[in-house]
C-alpha positions as CSV (number, residue, x, y, z in Angstrom):
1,X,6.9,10.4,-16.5
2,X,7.4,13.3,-18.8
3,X,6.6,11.2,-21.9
4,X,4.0,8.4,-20.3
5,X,2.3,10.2,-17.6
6,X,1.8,14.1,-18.6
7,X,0.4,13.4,-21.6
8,X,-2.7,12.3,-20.4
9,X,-3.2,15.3,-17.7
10,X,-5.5,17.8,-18.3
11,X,-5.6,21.1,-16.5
12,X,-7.1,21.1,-13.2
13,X,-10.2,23.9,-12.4
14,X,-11.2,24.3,-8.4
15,X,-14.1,23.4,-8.1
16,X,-14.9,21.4,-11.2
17,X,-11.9,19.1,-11.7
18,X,-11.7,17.4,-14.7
19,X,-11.0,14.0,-15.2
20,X,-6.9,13.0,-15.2
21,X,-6.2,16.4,-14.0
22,X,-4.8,15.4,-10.3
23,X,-1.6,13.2,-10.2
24,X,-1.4,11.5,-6.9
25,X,1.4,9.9,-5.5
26,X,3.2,8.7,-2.5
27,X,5.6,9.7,0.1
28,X,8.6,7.8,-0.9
29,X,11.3,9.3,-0.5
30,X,12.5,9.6,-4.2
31,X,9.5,11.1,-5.0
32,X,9.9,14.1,-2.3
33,X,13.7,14.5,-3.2
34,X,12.1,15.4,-6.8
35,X,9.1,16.9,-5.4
36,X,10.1,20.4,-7.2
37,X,11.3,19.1,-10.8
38,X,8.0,16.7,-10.1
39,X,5.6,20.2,-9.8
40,X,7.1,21.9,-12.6
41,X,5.9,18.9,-15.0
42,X,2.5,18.4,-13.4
43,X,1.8,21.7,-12.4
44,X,3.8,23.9,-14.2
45,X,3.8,22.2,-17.5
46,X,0.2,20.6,-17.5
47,X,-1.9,22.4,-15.4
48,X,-3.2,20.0,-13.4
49,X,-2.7,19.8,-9.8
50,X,0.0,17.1,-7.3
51,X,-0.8,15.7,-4.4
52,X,1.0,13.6,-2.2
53,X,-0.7,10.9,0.1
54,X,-0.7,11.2,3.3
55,X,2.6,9.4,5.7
56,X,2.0,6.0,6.0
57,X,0.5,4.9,9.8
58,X,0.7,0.6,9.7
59,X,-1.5,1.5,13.3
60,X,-4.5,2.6,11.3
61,X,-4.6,-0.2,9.1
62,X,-5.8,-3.4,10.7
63,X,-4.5,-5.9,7.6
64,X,-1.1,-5.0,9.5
65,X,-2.0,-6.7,12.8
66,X,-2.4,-10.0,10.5
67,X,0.5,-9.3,8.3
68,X,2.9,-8.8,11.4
69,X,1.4,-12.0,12.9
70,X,1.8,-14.3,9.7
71,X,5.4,-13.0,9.0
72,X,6.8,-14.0,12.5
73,X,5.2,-17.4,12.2
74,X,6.7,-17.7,8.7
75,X,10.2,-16.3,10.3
76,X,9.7,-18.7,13.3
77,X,8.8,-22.0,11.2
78,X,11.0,-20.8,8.1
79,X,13.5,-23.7,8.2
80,X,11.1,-26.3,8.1
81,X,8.5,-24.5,5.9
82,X,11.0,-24.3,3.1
83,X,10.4,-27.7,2.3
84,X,6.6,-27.0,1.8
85,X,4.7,-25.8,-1.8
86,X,4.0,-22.3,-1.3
87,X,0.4,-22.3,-0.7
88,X,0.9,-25.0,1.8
89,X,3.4,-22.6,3.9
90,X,0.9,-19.9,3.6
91,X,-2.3,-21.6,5.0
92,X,0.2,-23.0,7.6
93,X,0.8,-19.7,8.9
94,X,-2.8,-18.2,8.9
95,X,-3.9,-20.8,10.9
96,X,-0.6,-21.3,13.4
97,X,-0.1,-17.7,13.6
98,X,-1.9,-16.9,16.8
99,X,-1.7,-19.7,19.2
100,X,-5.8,-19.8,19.3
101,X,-6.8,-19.5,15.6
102,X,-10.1,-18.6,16.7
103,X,-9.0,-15.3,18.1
104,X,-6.8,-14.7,14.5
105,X,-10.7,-15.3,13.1
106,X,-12.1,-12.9,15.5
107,X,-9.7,-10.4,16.4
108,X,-7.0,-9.4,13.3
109,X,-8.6,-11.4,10.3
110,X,-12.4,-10.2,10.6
111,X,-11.1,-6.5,11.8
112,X,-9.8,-6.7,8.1
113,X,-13.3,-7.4,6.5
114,X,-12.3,-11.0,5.8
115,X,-14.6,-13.8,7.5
């Protein structure tokens, strides 16, 4: 990061922030166990400001309610699926994932902005 990212920072004014001079990144937890070496480059060193995104909530996103939905078909239909090519084991499970794939449509899919 030192050598790729900082680089390209510049220094951060309130008010007026420049462009490349706020370094976001998420909440994994290698990232917070070097959260202070981490400031020292961004901030310290460059000027510009670190921020951390904000704790991942799979509630507030609604592609989660289809994700969850099309992984336990895949886990429930996984021995036979196997023998299928890969796209046909996906469009197997969007449209076997909810027992009426009219309410998939209507209730997780189009919730995600798909149609």
């Amino acid at each position: 990061m030192e050598l790729t990212i900082c680089p390209h920072l510049q220094r951060y004014v309130k008010g007026h922030p420049k462009p490349n001079s706020i370094f976001i990144i998420d909440n994994c937890p290698a990232h917070k166990k070097y959260e202070k070496e981490l400031r020292e480059l961004v901030e310290g060193r460059r000027g510009a400001k670190l921020l951390f995104l904000a704790h991942y909530f799979p509630i507030d996103n609604p592609i989660e309610m289809a994700f969850n939905c099309f992984k336990a078909c895949w886990r429930r239909h996984g021995m036979w699926l196997t023998a299928l090519p890969m796209h046909d084991r996906i469009y197997f499970c969007i449209t076997n994932c909810y027992i009426d794939p009219k309410a998939a449509a209507v209730h997780t899919y189009a919730a995600c902005g798909y149609s």
